[in-house]
C-alpha positions, 0 to 999 in steps of 0.5 A: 649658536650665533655667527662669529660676527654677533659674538665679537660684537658682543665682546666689544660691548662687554669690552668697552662699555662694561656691558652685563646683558651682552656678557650674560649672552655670552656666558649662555651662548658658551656654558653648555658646551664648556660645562660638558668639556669640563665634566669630561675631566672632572666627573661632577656637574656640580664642580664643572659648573663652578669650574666654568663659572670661575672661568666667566667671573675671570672673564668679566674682571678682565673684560678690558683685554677681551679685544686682545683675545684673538679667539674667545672660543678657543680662550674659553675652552683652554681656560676652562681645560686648564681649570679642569686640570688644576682642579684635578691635580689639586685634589689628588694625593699627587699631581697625575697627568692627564691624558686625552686617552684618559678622558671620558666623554660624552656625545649628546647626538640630539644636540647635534645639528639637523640637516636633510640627511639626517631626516632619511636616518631611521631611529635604528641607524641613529642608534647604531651611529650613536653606539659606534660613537661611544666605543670610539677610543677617548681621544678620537671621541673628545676630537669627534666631540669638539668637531662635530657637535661643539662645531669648532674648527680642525685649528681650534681643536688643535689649539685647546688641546695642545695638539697638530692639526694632522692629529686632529685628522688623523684621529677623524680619519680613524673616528669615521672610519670606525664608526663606517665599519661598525655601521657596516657602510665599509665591508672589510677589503677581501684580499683573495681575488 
């Protein structure tokens, strides 16, 4: 994903000068990420794309306020969630809250960025850490989800989904601290001396 610089440059050309190629570049920098958030509520690649493009095509006939956005990605991620949930209580027979812990998400782990540590991980460590991940509860994996494999940050997370960031530390204290014991890197402390 591009630096934080290049993606503010390219929203001031959208802004400013109606530029299509750099608001093509940002709908291909955000869509794959913003696809998967949506369908972790809607449950269809079909309607979580169209959920996502409205969210883009609303971007584009407000392209004159964009410089207000204080942040785009977090915009996007809150737009794209609100339309999430409209679409759901829209076709519902009633309006049904939804709940983080309700969510059903999904961690693309070959997605993730490769760093030298990971190179020493045998495919049988991987699949462990990938296997701990999916049994985490619904609310520590969509906040794992967002923190380490859409690289968005404690205060982002918090903003999208209208929680403290001592929640989101909480829920990643928790998420690693499981996944740790699954893995067996943390032995239950023996309380017998």
């Amino acid at each position: 994903m591009p630096d934080q610089i290049e993606i503010d440059f390219l929203v001031e050309k959208v802004a400013l000068f109606n530029d299509q190629d750099a608001y093509k570049k940002l709908f291909f920098i955000f869509f794959t990420d913003l696809k998967k958030f949506s369908f972790s509520f809607v449950k269809s690649n079909d309607i979580a794309d169209e959920i996502v493009s409205d969210v883009f095509v609303n971007l584009w006939k407000n392209r004159m306020r964009l410089l207000e956005i204080e942040s785009l990605k977090v915009y996007l991620y809150v737009a794209v969630k609100n339309l999430s949930i409209r679409y759901l209580s829209r076709n519902a027979n009633h309006i049904n809250l939804i709940s983080l812990d309700d969510l059903s998400v999904e961690l693309h782990t070959e997605n993730t960025r490769i760093n030298p540590e990971d190179i020493f991980i045998s495919s049988e460590m991987a699949s462990a850490i990938h296997s701990a991940i999916e049994r985490l509860p619904p609310r520590c994996k969509i906040i794992y989800k967002l923190i380490r494999e859409d690289g968005l940050s404690y205060k982002e997370v918090a903003k999208i989904l209208h929680i403290s960031v001592k929640t989101i530390d909480a829920q990643l204290c928790i998420a690693t601290k499981k996944i740790c014991q699954s893995i067996n890197f943390i032995k239950p402390v023996n309380k017998r001396r």
